[in-house]
C-alpha positions as CSV (number, residue, x, y, z in Angstrom):
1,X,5.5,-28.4,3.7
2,X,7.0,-25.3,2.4
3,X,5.5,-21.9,3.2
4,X,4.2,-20.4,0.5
5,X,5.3,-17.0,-0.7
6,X,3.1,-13.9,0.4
7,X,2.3,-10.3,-0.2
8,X,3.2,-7.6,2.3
9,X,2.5,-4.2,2.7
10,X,4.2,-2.8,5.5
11,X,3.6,0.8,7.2
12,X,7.2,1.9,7.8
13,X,8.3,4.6,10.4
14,X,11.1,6.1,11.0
15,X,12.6,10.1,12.7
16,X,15.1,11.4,10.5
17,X,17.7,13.3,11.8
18,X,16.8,17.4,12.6
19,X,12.9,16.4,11.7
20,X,10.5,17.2,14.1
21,X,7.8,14.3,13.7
22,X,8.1,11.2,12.5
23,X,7.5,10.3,8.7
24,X,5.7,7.6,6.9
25,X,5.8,5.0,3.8
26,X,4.7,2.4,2.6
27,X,6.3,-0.7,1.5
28,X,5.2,-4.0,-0.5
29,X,7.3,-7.1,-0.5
30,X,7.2,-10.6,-1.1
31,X,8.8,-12.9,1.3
32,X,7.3,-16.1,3.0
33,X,7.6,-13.8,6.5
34,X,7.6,-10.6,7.2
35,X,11.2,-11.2,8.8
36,X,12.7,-11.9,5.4
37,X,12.0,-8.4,4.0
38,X,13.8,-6.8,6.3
39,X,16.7,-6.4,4.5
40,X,14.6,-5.0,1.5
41,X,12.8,-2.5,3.6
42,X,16.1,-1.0,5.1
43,X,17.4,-0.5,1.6
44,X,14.0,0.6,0.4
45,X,14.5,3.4,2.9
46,X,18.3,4.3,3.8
47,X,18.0,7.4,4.7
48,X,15.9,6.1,8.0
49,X,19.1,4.5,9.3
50,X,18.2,2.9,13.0
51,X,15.2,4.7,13.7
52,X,13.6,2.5,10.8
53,X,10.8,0.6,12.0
54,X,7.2,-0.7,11.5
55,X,4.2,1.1,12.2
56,X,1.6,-1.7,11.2
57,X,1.7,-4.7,8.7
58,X,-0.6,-6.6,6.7
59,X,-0.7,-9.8,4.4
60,X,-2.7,-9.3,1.9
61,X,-4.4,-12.4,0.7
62,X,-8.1,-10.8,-0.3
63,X,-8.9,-7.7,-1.8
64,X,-12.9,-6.6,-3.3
65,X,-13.4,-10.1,-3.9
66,X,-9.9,-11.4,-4.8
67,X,-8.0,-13.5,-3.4
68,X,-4.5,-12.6,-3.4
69,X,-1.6,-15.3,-4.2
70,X,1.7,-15.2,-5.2
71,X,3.3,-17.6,-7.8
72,X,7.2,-17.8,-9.3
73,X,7.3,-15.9,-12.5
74,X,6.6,-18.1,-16.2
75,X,5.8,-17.3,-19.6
76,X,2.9,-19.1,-18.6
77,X,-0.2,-16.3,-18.0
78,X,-1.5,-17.7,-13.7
79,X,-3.9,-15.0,-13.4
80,X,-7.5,-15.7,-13.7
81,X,-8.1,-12.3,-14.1
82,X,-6.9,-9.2,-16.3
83,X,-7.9,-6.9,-13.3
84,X,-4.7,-5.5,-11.3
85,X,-4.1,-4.7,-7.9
86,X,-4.1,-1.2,-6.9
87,X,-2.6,1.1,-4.1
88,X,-3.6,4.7,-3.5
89,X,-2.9,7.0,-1.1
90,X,-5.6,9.6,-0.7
91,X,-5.0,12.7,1.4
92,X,-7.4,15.5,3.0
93,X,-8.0,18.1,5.4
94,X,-10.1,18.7,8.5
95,X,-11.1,22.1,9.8
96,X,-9.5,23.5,12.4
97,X,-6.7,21.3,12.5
98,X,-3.1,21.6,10.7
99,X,-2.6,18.7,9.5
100,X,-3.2,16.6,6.8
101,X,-5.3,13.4,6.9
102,X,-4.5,10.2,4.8
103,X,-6.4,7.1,4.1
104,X,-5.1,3.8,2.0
105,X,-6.9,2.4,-0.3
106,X,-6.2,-1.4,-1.7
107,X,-8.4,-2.3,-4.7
108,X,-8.7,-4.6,-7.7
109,X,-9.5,-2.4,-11.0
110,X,-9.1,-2.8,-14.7
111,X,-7.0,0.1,-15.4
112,X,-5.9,3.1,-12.9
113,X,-9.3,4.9,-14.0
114,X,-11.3,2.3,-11.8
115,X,-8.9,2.8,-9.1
116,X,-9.2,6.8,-9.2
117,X,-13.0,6.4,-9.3
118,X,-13.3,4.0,-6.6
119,X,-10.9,6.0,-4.4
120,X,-13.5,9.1,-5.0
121,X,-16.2,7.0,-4.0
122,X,-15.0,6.7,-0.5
123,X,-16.4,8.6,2.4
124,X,-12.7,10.3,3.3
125,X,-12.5,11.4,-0.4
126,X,-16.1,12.7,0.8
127,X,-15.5,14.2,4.3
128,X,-11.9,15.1,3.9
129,X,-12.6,18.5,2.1
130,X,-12.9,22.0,3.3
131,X,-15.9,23.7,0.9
132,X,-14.8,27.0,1.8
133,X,-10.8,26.7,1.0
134,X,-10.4,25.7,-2.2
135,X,-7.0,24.2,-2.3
136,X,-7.9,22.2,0.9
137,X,-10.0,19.6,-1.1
138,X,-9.1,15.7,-1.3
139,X,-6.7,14.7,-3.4
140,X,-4.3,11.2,-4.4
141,X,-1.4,12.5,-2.4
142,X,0.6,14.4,-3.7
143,X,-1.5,16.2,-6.2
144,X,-4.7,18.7,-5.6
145,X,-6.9,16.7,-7.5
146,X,-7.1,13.7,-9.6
147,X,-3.8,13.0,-11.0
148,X,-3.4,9.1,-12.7
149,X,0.2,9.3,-11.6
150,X,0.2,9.0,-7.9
151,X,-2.4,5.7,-8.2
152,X,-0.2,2.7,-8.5
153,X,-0.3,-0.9,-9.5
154,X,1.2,-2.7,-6.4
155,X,3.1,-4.9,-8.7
156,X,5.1,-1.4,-10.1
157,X,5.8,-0.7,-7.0
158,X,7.2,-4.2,-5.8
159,X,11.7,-3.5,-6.0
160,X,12.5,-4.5,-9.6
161,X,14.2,-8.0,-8.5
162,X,11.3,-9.4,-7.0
163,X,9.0,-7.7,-10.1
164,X,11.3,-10.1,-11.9
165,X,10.7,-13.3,-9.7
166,X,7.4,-13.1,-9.0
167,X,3.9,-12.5,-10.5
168,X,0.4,-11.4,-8.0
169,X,-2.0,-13.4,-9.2
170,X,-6.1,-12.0,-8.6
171,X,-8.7,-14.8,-8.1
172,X,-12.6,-14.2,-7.8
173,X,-13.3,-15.7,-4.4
174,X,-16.5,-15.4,-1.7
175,X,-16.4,-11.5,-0.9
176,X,-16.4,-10.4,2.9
177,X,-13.0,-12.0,3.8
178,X,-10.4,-9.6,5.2
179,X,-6.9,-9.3,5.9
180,X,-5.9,-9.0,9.5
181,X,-4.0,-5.7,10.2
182,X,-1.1,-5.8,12.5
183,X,-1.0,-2.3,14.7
184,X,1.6,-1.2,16.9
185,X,5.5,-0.3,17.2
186,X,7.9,-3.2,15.6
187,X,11.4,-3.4,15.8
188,X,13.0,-4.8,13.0
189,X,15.3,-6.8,15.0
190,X,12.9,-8.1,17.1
191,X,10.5,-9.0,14.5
């Protein structure tokens, strides 16, 4: 039996030359193993060269209810549901440290409005706000406040020849099943 295709996010790592810490994105692939997308993620992110690596994984097969699958693109609708997948990035701030705290957010919404609302609704968007500074408040990276453009359907975000293979289909399924997150420092050539 063949092995079906699959969603990936993947945290991606990598110290640029003359930078001082290491940087951070996120990429989303489709591949039947994390292996395949290698290729993708190195051209996703060039400028990484062979520092490139991954920070943490995850296959995302539920989401709020949904499970996640993947099927070959058709003019034929496969989605149960109208609701999309959404990624946001959500960033905020600590007293008495300099830095900037982040926390990701996977959801299924109607429209980028659900997303933005769910995303306030967590307890970083909560926490991660200095009162007394008022540009230190939490915001969808890269904007001070609320800003529909940094929310993005994971399917936008997919590279455009794989948005052109494949669709994500969302079906309603038992709620209180998660994805298993893979933590740690991977290679790419040892993946």
């Amino acid at each position: 039996m063949e092995e079906p295709l699959k969603l990936f996010m993947v945290l991606l790592g990598s110290k640029p030359l003359k930078r001082t810490v290491e940087q951070h994105d996120y990429f989303f692939g489709i591949a039947k193993s994390l292996q395949e997308l290698v290729p993708q993620m190195i051209e996703f992110w060039p400028e990484a060269g062979s520092s490139l690596h991954i920070d943490g994984w995850r296959e995302i097969n539920h989401v709020d209810g949904y499970s996640v699958t993947v099927n070959a693109k058709s003019d034929v609708k496969t989605s149960e549901s109208s609701k999309r997948l959404f990624f946001v990035n959500l960033g905020g701030y600590q007293s008495g440290k300099l830095e900037e705290q982040h926390y990701t957010l996977l959801t299924v919404q109607d429209d980028r409005k659900g997303a933005i609302k769910t995303s306030t609704m967590t307890p970083f968007f909560k926490e991660a706000s200095i009162a007394s500074v008022k540009s230190a408040s939490a915001h969808i990276d890269e904007k001070y406040g609320i800003d529909v453009d940094d929310v993005y359907r994971v399917d936008d975000v997919l590279s455009d020849e794989t948005r052109s293979k494949y669709d994500i289909v969302l079906s309603k399924c038992a709620d209180g099943q998660h994805d298993q997150i893979h933590l740690g420092y991977f290679k790419l050539d040892k993946l």
